[in-house]
N, C-alpha and C positions, 0 to 999 in steps of 0.2 A: 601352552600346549603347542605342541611342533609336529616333525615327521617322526619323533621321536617319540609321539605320544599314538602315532599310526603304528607305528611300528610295536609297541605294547601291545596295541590290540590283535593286530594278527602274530602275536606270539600267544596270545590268551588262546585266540582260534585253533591254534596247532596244541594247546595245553589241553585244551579240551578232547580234540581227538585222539590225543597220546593216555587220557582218565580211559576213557571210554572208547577203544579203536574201533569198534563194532557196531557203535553207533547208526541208525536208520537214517538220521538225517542231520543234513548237514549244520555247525554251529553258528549261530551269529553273536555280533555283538551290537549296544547300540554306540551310536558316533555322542559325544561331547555335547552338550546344545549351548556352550559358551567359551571364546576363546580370548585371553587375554588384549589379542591387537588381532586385525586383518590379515595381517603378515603370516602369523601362525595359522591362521585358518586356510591359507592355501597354501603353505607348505605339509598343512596334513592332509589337505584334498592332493595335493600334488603326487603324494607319497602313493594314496590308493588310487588312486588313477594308474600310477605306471603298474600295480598288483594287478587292476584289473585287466590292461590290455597283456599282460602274461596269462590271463586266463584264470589266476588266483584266487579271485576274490570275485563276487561281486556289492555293488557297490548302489546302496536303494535311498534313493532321494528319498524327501519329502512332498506332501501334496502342494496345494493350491499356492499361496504367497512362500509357501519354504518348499517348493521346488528345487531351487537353487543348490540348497544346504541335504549334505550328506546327513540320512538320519538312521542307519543300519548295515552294518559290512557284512556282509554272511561269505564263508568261504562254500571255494567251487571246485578245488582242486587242490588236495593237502601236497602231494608230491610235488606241483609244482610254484606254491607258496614256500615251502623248504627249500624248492632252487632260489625261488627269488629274495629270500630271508639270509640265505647260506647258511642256514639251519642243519644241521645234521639229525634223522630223525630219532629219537629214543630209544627206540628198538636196538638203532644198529651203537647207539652210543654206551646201551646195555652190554650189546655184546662185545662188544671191545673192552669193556672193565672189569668184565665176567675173563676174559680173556689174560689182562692183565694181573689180575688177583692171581686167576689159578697159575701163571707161569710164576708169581713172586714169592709165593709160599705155599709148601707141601707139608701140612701137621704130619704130626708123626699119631697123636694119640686120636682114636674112634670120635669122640665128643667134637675137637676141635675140628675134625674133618665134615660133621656134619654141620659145626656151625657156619665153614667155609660154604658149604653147602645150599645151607639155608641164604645165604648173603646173596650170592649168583639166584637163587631161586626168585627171592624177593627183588631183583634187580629186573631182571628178566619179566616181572610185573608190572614193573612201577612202582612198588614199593622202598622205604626206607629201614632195611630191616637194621636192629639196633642203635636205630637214627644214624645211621649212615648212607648218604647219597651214593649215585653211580658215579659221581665227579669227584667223592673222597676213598679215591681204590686203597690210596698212601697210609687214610687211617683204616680201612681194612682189613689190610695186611698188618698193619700192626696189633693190631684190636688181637686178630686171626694167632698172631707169634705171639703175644702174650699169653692167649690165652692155652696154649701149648706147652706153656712155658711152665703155666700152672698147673696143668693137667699132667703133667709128666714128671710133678717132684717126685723125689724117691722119698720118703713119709720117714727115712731117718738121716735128712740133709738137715742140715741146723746152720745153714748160711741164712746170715740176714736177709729182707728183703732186697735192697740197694746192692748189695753183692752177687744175691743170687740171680737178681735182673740184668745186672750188668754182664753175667760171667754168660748168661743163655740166651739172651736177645741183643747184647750189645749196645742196652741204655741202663743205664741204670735207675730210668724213673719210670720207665713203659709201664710195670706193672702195677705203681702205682696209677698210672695214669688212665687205665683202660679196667680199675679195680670195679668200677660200679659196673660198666657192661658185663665182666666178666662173671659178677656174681648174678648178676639177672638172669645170663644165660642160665647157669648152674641150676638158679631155681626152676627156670622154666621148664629143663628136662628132670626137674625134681631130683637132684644129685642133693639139693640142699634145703633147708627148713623154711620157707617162704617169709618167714616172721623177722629170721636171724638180720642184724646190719651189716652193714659192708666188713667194718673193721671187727665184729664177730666173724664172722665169715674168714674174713684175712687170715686169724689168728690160729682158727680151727685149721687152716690149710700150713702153717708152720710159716705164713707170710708179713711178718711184723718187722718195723726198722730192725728191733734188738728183742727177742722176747724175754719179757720179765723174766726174774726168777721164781722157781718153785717155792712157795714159803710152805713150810710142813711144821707139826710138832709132835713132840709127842717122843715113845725111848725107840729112835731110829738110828742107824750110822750108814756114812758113807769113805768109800776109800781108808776102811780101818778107825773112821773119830766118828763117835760115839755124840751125839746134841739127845741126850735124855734129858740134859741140868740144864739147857736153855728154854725161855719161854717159847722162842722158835727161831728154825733158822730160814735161810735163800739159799737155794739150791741152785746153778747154773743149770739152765734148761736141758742142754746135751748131757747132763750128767745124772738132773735127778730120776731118771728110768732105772738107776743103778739103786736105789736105797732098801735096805734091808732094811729088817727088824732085828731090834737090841733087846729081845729078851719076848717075856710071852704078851700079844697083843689081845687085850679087851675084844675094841671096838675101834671102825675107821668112820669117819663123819666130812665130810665133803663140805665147806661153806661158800655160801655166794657172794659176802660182802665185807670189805675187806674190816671195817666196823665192829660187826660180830663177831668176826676172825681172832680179832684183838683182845675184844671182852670176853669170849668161848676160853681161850685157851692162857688169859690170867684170874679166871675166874670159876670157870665150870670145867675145865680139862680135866680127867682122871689117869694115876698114875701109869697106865698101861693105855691112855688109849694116844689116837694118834687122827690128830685136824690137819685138814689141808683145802689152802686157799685157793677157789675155781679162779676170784677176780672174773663173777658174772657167766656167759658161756666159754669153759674151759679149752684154752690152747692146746697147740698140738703136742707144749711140752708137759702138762699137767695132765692130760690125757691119756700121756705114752707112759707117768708116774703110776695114775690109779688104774690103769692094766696091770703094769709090775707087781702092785700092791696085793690087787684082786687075788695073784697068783700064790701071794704069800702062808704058808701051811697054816693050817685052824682058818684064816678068812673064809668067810662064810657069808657074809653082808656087810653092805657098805650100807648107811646111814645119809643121807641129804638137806642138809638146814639153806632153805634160800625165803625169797620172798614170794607171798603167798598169791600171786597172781597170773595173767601167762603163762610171763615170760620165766618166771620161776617154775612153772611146771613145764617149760617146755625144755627149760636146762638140767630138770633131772633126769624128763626123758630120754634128753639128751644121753646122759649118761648110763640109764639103763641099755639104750643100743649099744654103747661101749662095750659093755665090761658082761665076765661072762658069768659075776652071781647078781642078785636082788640089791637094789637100789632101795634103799626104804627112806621114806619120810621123817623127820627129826622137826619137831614144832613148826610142821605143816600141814593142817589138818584145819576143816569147816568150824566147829570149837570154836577155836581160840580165833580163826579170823570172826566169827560173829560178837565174840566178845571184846575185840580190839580191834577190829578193820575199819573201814568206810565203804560206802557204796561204793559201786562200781556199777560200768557197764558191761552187760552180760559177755563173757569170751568166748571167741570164736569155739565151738563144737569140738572136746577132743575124743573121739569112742574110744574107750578101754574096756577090755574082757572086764567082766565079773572080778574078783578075786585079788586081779592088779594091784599092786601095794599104791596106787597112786589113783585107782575108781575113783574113790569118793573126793577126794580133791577136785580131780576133773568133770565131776558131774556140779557141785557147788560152783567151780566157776563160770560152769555153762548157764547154771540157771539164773532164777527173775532175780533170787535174793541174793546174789553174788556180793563178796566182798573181797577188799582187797588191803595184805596187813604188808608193809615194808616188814622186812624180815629184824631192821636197827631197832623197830618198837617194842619188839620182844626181848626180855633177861635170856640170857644165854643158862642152859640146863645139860646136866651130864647128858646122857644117853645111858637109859636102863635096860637091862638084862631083856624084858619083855615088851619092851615099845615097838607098835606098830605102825603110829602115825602121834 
């Protein structure tokens, strides 16, 4: 321990008054009560000696035989410990980065503006908002363009991720790189499902390296060709919003895992209806599909086979916000998870009206006896005329 170790401590002193500026009285800390050799011991007496004839500090021996030995620095003068430190104080080092953010980028859309907002706010405290310091303004600003970048897609751009960051921020990794803050923020002002992951989230937003394609089946055509005689086809995402119906359509049934998807529709498909693969919570181009669909003449209800737990009912939810008829359940339902599930721990609370095609699902897995069925455990089954759940 050295002057280097004095000097620590009256940066703790000035740390402390920069938590708490308001403070009644003033901080101390205590001195070391062992130092490697003699040498260091008075090069760290050395150091507070010259703080204290600045008026800085003062500097509280010990009693009787440790007299001698410094055993308490308490500061006496923050403003001019800062002269003697060449400390610049916090405050003013806030508002220079407060300063610098807002001359480096101007969002264009509401959200981003407030989280620029929020940044300066929290800075201006002491705070680290979205763990970013006042000394990281560079990731800020980038955090800030990012996340602008995302907030301002037009919701029928179909540029990949790496393209479409590259072509509006001028990296081409930013928005992967700033993808977890960005969706944090989202949820915190509730724009997004609390539950959902990052690369859910991404996907929902139309932000994925390449989005998959649409797999559908069922007697549909696109661009004039007709896939009734296929078990199913892939649809390129920018395209499958376009898919008609090839003739009169049953029933439409939404699946969650790609497994079921497989066995549904070489096993339980019927010749007018029509399956399509979410691949978990559904992208913005299987999304932008079962809108199309919804709007299709005779559709009437859409059907939902996922897994019987959450996050399966928070992905049909999901889709009942979409789309503008009834989402209904397809071997989801308390039943068959009590007859084939496992325990579970009870799921977070989801209230639904009375009536809800999805009540009783979500009261079962709020309660003691909840259970939880992988959607792969269950035989795949048409979808009858009068099924409700």
């Amino acid at each position: 321990m050295s002057a280097g170790k004095a000097r620590d401590i009256l940066d703790i002193l000035l740390d402390r008054v920069e938590r708490v500026p308001n403070r009644t009285r003033q901080p101390a800390e205590r001195a070391p009560a062992h130092f490697p050799s003699a040498a260091e011991r008075a090069a760290f007496d050395r150091l507070l000696a010259d703080a204290e004839r600045q008026g800085a500090i003062s500097v509280v021996k010990g009693r009787g035989d440790a007299r001698h030995l410094t055993e308490r620095i308490r500061l006496r003068d923050a403003v001019r410990l800062y002269e003697f430190l060449g400390r610049i104080p916090a405050v003013e080092r806030a508002r220079a980065a407060v300063y610098q953010l807002q001359a480096s980028v101007v969002p264009k859309h509401t959200d981003a503006v407030e989280a620029r907002d929020s940044i300066v706010a929290g800075w201006l405290r002491g705070e680290r908002p979205f763990s970013i310091s006042l000394e990281q303004t560079d990731q800020a600003v980038e955090f800030i363009t990012a996340l602008d970048a995302v907030l301002a897609r037009d919701p029928m751009d179909r540029r990949d991720l790496r393209t479409y960051s590259g072509q509006t921020t001028g990296n081409t990794k930013l928005l992967e790189r700033y993808a977890s803050r960005i969706v944090n923020f989202l949820k915190q002002i509730r724009k997004l499902d609390a539950d959902l992951s990052d690369s859910e989230v991404m996907a929902s937003l139309g932000l994925e390296k390449f989005s998959q394609p649409v797999l559908i089946a069922g007697p549909v055509r696109l661009a004039g060709v007709d896939f009734a005689n296929l078990a199913y086809v892939g649809l390129p995402p920018e395209q499958a919003p376009e898919i008609k119906p090839a003739g009169t359509i049953r029933s439409i049934l939404t699946i969650e895992n790609l497994a079921s998807f497989n066995r549904h529709v070489r096993e339980a498909l019927q010749a007018n209806d029509v399956a399509i693969y979410t691949g978990g919570f559904p992208s913005r181009a299987v999304a932008a599909t079962l809108v199309a669909i919804s709007r299709w003449p005779g559709i009437t209800r859409i059907h939902h086979w996922g897994d019987i737990d959450e996050g399966g009912l928070r992905i049909a939810l999901h889709l009942t916000s979409l789309l503008p008829i009834p989402v209904l359940p397809h071997l989801m339902n308390p039943a068959l998870a009590r007859m084939h599930g496992t325990p579970a721990k009870v799921s977070r609370k989801i209230d639904l009206l009375p009536g809800h095609p999805w009540h009783s699902l979500a009261i079962f897995l709020g309660g003691e006896d909840a259970q939880f069925l992988e959607q792969e455990k269950t035989d795949p089954k048409p979808i009858t005329n009068v099924e409700s759940g």
